[in-house]
Backbone as XML, in Angstrom:
<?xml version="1.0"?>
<chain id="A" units="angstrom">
  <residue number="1" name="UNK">
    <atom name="N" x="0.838" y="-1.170" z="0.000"/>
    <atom name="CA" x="0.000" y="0.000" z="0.000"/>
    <atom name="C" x="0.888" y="1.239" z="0.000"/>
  </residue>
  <residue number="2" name="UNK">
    <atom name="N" x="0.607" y="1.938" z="-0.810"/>
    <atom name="CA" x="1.347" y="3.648" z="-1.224"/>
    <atom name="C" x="0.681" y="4.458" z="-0.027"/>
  </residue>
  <residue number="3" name="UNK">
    <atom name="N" x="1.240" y="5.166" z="0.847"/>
    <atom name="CA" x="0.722" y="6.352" z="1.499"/>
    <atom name="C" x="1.805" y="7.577" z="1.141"/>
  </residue>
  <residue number="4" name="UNK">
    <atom name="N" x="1.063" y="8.082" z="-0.156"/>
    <atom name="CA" x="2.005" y="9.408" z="0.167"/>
    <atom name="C" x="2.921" y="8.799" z="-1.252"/>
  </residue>
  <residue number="5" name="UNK">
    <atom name="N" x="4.660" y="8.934" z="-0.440"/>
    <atom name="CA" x="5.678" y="8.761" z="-1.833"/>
    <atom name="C" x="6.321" y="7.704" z="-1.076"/>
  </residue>
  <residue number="6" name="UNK">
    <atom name="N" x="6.023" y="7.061" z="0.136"/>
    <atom name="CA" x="6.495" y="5.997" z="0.700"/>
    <atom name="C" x="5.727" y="4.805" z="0.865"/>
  </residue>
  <residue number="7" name="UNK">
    <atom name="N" x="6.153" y="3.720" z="0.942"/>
    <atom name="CA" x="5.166" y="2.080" z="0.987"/>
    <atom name="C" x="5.128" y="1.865" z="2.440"/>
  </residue>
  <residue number="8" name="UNK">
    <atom name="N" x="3.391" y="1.606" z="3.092"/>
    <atom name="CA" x="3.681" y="1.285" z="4.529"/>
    <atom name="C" x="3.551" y="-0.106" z="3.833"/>
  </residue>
  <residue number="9" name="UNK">
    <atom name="N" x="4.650" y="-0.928" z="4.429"/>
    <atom name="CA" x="5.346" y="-2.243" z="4.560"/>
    <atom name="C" x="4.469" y="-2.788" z="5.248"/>
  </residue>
  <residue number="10" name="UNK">
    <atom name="N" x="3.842" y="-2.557" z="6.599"/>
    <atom name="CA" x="3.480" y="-3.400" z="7.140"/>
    <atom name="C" x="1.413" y="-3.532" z="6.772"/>
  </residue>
  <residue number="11" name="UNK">
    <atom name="N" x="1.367" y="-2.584" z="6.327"/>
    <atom name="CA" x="-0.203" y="-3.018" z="5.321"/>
    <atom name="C" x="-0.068" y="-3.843" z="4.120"/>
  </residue>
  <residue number="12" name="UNK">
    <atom name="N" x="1.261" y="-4.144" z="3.594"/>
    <atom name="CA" x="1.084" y="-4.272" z="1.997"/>
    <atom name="C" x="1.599" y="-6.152" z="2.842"/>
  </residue>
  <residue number="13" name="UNK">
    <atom name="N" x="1.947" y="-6.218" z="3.853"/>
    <atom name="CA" x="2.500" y="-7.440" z="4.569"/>
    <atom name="C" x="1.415" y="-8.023" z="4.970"/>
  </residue>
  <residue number="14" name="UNK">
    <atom name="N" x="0.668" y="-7.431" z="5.575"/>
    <atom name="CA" x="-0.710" y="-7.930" z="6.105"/>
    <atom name="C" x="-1.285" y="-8.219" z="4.453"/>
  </residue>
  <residue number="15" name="UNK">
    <atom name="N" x="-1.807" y="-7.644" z="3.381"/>
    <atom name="CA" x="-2.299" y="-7.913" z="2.672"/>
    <atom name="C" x="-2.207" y="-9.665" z="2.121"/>
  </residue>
  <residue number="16" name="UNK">
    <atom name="N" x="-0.387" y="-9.520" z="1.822"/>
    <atom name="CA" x="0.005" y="-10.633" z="1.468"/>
    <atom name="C" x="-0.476" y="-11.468" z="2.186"/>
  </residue>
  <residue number="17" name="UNK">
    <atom name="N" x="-0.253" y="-11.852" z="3.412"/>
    <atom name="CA" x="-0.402" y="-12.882" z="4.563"/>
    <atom name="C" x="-2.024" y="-12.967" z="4.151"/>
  </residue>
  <residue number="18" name="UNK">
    <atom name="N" x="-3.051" y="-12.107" z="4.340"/>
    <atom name="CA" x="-4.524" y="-12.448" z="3.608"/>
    <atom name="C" x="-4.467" y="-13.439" z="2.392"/>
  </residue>
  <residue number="19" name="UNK">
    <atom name="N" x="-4.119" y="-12.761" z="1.729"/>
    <atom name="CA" x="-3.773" y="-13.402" z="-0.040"/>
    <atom name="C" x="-4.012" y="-14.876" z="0.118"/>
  </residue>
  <residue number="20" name="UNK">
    <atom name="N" x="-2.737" y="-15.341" z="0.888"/>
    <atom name="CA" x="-1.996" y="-16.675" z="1.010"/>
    <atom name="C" x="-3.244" y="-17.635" z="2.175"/>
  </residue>
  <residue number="21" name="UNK">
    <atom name="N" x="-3.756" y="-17.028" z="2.968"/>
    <atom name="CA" x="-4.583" y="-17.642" z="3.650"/>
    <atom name="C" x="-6.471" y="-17.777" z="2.859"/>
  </residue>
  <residue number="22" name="UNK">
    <atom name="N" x="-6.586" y="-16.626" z="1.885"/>
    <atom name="CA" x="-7.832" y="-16.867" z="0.951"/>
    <atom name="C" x="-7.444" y="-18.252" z="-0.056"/>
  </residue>
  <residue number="23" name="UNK">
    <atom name="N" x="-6.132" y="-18.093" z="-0.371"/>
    <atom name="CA" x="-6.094" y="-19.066" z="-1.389"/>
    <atom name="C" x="-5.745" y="-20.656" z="-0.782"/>
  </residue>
  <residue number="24" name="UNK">
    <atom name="N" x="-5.657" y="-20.768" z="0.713"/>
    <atom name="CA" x="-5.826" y="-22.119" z="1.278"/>
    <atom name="C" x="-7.267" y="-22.284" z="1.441"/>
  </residue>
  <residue number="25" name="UNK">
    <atom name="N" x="-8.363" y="-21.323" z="1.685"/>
    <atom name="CA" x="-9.480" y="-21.649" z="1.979"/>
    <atom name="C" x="-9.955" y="-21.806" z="0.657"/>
  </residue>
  <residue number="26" name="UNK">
    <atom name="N" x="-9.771" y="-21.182" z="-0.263"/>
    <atom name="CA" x="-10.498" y="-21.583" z="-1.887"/>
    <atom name="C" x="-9.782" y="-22.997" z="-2.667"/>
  </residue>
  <residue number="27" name="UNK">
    <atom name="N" x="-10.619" y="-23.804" z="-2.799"/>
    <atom name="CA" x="-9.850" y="-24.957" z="-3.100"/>
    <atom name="C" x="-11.203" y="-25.039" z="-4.480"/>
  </residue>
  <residue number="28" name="UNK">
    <atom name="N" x="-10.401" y="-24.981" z="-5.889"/>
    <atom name="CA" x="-11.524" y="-25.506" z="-6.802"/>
    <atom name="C" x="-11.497" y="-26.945" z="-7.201"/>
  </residue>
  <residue number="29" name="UNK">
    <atom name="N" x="-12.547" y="-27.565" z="-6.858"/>
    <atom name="CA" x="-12.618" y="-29.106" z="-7.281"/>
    <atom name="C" x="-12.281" y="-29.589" z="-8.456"/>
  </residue>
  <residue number="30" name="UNK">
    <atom name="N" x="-12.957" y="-28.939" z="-9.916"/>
    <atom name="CA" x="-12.584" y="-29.289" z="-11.240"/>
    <atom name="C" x="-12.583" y="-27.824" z="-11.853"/>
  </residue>
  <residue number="31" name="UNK">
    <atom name="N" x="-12.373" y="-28.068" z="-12.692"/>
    <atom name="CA" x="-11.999" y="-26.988" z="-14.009"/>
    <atom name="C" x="-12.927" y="-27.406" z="-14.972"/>
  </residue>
  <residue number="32" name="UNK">
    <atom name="N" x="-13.389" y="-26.363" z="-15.452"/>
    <atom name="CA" x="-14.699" y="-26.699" z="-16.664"/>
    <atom name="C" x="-14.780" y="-25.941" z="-17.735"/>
  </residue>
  <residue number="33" name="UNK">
    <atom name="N" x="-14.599" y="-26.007" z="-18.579"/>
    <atom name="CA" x="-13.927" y="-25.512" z="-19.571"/>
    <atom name="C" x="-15.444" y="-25.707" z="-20.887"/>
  </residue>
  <residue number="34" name="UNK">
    <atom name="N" x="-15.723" y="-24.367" z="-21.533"/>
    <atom name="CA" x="-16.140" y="-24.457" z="-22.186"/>
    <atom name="C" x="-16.556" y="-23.057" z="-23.282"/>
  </residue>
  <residue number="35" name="UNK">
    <atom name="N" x="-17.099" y="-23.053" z="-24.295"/>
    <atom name="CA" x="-16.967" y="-21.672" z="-25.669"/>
    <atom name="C" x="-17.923" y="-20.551" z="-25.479"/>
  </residue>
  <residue number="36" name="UNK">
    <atom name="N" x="-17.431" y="-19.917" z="-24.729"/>
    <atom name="CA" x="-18.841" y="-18.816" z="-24.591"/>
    <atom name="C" x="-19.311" y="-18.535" z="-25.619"/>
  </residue>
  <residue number="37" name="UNK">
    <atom name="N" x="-18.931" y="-18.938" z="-27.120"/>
    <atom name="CA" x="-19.412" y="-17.933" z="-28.188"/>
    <atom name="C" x="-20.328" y="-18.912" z="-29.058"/>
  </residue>
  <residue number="38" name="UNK">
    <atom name="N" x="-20.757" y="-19.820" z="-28.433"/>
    <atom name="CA" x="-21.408" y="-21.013" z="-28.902"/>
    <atom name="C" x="-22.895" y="-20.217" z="-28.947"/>
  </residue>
  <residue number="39" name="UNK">
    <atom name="N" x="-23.292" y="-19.840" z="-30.338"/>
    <atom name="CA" x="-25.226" y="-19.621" z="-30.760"/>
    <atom name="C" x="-25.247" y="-20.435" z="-31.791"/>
  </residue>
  <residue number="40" name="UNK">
    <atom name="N" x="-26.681" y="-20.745" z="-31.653"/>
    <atom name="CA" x="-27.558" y="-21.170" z="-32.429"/>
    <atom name="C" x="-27.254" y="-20.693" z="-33.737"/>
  </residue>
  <residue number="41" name="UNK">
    <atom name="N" x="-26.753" y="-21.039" z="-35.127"/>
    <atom name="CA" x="-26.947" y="-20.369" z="-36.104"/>
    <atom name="C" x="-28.271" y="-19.606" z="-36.375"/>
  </residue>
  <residue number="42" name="UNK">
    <atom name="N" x="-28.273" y="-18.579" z="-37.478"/>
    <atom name="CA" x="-29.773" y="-17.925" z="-37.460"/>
    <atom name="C" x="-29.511" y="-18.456" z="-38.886"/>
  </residue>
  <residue number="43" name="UNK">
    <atom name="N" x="-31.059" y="-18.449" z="-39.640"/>
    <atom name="CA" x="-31.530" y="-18.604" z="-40.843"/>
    <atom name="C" x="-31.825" y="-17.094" z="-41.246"/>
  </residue>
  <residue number="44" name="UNK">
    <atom name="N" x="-31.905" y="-16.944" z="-42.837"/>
    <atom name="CA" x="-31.705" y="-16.466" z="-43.408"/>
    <atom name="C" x="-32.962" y="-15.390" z="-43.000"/>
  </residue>
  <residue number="45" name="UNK">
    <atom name="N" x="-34.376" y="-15.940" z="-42.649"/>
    <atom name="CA" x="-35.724" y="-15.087" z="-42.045"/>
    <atom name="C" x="-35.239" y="-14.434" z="-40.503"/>
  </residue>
  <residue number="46" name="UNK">
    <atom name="N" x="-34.418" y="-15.161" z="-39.849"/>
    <atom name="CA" x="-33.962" y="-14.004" z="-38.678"/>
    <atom name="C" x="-33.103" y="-13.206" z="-38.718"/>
  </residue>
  <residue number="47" name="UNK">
    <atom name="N" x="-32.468" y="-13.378" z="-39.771"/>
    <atom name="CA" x="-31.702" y="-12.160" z="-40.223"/>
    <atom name="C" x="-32.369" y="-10.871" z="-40.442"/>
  </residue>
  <residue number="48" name="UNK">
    <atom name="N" x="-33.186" y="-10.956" z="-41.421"/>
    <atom name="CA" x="-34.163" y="-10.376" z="-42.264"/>
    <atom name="C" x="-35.181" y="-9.842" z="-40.944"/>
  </residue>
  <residue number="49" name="UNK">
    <atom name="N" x="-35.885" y="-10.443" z="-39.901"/>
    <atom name="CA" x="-36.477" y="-9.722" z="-39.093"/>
    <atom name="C" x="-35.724" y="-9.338" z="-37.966"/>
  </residue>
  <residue number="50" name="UNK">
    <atom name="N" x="-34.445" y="-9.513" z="-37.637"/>
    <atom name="CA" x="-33.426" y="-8.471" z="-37.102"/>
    <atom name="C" x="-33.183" y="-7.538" z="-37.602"/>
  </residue>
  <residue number="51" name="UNK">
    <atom name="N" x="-32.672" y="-6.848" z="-38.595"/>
    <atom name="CA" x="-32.875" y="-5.838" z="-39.658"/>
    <atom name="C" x="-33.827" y="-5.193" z="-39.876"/>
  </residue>
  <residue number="52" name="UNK">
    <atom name="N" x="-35.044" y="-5.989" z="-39.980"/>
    <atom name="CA" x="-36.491" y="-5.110" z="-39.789"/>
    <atom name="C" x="-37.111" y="-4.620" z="-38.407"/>
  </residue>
  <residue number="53" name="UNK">
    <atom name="N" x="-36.413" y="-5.252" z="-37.347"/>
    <atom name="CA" x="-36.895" y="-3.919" z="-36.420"/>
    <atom name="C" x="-35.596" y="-3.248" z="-35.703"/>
  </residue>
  <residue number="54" name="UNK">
    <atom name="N" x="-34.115" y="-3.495" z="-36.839"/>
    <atom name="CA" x="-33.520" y="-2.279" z="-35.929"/>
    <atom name="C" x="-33.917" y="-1.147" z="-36.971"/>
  </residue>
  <residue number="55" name="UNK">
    <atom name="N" x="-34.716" y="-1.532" z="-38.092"/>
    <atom name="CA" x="-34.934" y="-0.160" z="-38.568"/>
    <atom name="C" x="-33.982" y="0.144" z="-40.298"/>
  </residue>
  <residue number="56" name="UNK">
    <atom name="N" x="-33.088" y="-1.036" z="-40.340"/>
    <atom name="CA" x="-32.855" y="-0.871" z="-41.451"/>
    <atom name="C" x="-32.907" y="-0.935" z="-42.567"/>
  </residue>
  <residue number="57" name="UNK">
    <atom name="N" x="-34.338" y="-2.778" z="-42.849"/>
    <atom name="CA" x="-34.812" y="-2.431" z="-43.601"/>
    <atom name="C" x="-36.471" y="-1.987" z="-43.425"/>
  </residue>
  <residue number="58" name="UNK">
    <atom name="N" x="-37.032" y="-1.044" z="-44.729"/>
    <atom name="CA" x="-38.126" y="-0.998" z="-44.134"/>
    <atom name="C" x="-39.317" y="-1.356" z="-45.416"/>
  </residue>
  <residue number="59" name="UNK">
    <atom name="N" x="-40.349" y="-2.009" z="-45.044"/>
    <atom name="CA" x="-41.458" y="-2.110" z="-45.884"/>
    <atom name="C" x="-42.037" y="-1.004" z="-46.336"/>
  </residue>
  <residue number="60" name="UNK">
    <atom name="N" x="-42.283" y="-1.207" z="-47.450"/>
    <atom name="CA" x="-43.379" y="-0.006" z="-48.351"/>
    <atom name="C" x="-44.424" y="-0.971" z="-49.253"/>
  </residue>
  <residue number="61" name="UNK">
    <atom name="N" x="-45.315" y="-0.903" z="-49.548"/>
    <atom name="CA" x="-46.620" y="-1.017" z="-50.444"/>
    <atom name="C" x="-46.786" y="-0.285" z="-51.394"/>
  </residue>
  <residue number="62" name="UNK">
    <atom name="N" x="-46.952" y="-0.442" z="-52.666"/>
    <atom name="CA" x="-47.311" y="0.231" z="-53.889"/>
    <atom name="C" x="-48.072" y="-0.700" z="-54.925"/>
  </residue>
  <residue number="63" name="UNK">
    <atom name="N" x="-49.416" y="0.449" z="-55.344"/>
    <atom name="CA" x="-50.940" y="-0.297" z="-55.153"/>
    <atom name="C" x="-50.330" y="0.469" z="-56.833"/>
  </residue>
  <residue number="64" name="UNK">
    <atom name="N" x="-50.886" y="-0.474" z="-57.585"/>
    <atom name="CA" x="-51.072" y="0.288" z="-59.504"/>
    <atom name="C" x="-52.365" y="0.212" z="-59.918"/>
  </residue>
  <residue number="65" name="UNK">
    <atom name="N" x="-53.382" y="-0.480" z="-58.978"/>
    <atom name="CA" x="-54.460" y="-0.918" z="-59.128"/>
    <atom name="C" x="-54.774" y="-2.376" z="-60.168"/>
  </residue>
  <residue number="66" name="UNK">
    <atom name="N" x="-53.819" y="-2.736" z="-60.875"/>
    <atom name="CA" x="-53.816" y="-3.826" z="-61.822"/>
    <atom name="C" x="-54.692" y="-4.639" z="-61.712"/>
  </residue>
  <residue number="67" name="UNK">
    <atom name="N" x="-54.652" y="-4.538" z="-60.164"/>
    <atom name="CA" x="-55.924" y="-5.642" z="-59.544"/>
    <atom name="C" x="-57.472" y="-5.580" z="-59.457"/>
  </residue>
  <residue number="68" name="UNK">
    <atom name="N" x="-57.367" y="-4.185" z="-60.262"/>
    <atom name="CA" x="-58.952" y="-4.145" z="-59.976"/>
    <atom name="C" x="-59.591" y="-4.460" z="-60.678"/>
  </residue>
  <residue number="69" name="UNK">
    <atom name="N" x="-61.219" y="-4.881" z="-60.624"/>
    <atom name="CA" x="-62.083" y="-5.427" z="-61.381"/>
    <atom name="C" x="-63.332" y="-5.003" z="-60.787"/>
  </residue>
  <residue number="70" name="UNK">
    <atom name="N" x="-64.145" y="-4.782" z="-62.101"/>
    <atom name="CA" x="-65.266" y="-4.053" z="-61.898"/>
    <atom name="C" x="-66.622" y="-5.189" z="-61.533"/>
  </residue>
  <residue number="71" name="UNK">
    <atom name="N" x="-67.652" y="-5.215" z="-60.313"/>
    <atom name="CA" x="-68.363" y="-6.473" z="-60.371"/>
    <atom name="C" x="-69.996" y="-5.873" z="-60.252"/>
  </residue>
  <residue number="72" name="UNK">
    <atom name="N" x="-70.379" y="-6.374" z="-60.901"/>
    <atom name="CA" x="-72.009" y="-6.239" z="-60.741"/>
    <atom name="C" x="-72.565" y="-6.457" z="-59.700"/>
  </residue>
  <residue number="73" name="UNK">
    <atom name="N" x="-73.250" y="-5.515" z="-59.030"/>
    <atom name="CA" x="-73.761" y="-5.821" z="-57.290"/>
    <atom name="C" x="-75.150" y="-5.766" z="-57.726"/>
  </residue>
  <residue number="74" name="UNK">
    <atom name="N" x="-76.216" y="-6.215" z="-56.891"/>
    <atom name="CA" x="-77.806" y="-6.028" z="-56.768"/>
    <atom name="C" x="-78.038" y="-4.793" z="-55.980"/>
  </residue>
  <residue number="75" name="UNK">
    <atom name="N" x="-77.392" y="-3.739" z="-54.918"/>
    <atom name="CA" x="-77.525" y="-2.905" z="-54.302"/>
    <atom name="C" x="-77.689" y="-1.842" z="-55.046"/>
  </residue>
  <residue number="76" name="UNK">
    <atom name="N" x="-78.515" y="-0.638" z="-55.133"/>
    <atom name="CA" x="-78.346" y="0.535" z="-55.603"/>
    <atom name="C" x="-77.044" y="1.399" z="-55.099"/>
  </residue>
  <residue number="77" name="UNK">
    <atom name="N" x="-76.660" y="2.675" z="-56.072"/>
    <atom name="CA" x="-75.410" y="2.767" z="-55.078"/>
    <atom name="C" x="-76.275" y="4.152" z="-54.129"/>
  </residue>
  <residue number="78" name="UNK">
    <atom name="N" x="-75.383" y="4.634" z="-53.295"/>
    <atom name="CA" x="-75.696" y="5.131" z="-52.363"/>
    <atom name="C" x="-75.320" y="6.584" z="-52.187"/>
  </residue>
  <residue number="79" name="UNK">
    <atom name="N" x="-74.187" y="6.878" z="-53.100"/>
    <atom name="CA" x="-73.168" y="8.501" z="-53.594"/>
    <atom name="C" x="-72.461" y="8.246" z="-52.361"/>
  </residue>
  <residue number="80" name="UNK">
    <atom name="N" x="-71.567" y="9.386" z="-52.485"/>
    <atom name="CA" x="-70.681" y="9.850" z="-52.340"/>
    <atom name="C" x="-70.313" y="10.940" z="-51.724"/>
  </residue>
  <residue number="81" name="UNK">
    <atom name="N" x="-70.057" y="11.245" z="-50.413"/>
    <atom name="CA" x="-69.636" y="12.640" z="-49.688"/>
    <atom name="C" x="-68.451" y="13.029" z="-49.323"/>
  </residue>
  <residue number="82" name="UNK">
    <atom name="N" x="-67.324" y="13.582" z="-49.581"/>
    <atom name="CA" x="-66.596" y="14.220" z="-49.323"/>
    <atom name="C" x="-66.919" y="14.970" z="-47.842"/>
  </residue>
  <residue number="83" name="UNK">
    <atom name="N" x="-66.283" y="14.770" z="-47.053"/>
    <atom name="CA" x="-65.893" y="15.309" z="-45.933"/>
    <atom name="C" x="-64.497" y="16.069" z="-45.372"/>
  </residue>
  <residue number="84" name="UNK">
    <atom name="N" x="-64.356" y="16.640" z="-44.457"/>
    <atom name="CA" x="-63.040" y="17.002" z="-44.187"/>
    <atom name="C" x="-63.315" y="17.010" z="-42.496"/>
  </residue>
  <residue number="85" name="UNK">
    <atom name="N" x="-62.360" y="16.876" z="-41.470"/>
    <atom name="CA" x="-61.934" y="16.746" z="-40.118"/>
    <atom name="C" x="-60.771" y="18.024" z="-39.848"/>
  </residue>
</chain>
């Protein structure tokens, strides 16, 4: 232990003497050894929805109408109002 620009000797002595008496009381039985970096591979769809909600990729919709088709109903029609809020 530093106090100052001098070493008190007899704290950094006591320390040691601790040291040496923790490491008689810690005794490890086995050693176990194994890969922290071990995941699950991801497929190619969790990629794709990782990406979609950090935001990088993003969905859009675009309508050309191609799809539409005109169908004969039995109802009269009813018009049409334009409103605004």
């Amino acid at each position: 232990m530093i106090v100052g620009e001098r070493v008190d000797h007899v704290a950094a002595n006591h320390q040691l003497v601790r040291a040496e008496e923790l490491r008689e009381l810690v005794e490890l039985g086995h050693e176990e050894f194994f890969n922290m970096f071990e995941i699950v591979p991801q497929t190619p769809l969790d990629v794709y929805f990782a990406k979609q909600g950090a935001g990088s990729i993003k969905t859009a919709i675009v309508s050309t109408s191609d799809d539409f088709i005109d169908k004969d109903v039995q109802t009269e029609d009813l018009g049409a109002e334009e409103k605004f809020n």
